[in-house]
N, C-alpha and C positions, 0 to 999 in steps of 0.2 A: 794215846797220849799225844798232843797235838806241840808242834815246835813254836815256841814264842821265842821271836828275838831280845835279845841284848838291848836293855836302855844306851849303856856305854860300856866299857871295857872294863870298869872294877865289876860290873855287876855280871855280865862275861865270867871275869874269871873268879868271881865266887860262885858263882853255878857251876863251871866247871868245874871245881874243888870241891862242892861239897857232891857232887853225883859222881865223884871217883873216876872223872875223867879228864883232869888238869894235865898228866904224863901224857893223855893220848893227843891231847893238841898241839904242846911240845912237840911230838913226835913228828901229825902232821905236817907243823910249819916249817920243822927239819927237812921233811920232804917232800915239799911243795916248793922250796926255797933252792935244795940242790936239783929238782927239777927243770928250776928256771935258770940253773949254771948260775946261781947267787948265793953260794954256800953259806950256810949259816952255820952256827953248831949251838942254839941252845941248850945249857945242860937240864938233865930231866931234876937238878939239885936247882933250878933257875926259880925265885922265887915271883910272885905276880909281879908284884911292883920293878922289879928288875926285869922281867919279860917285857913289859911294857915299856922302860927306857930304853932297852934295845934295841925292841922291834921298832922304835920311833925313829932312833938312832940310824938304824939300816933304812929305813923308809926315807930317812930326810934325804942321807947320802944319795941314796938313786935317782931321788927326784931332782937333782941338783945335781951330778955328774955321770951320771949313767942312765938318761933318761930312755933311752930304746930298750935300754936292759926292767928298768922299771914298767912299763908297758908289757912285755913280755910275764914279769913273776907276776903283775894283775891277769893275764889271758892266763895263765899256768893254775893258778889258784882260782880263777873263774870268780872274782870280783863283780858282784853288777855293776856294769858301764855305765846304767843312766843316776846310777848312785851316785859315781865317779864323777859322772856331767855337771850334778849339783852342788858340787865343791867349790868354795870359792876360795881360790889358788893366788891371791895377792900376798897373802903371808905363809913363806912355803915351810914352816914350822908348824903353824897352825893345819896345813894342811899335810904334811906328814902324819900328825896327831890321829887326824880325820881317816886318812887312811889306813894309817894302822888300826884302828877299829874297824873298819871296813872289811880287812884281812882277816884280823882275829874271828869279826861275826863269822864270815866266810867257814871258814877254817872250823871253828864251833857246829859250824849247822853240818857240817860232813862228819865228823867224828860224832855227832849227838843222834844222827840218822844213824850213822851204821852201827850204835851201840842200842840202837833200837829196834833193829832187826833179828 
């Protein structure tokens, strides 16, 4: 079975949902996040659409007041950089947005692999 990425983050997190591994990615981002000393706690009750205002939510704050700490949970999470490069960062909402999918794909392709194994 060959891994195909995410168009965007609803379609993400209904593949996630329906191959019964939505709680593992929660799980991940929990600890990929207190990896990076960016504690998060979402709950495994966290439904898509509010995982995705959150993780926006957190994404936007980092990039906007704790930008070394942001840096740090993309190398923590292992983000592709040249992904990252291709962003265009004049509207730091729109790019929070951007990121957080980035994350999520991220994050998905690790839990999707090792539930593959």
């Amino acid at each position: 079975m060959n891994y195909i990425a995410p168009l965007n983050a609803d379609h993400l997190l209904s593949e996630a949902e329906s191959e019964n591994l939505y709680l593992k990615l929660i799980e991940q981002l929990n600890k990929d996040f207190n990896l990076a000393n960016e504690g998060v706690d979402f709950p495994l009750s966290t439904n898509p659409e509010e995982l995705k205002i959150q993780l926006h939510e957190k994404v936007y704050r980092l990039i906007q007041y704790k930008f070394a700490e942001y840096l740090n949970l993309l190398y923590i999470i292992d983000v592709n950089e040249n992904e990252i490069k291709k962003l265009d960062g004049s509207d730091i909402s729109e790019l929070a947005g951007q990121v957080s999918f980035l994350i999520l794909k991220r994050e998905w392709q690790k839990v999707w692999f090792r539930n593959r194994l």
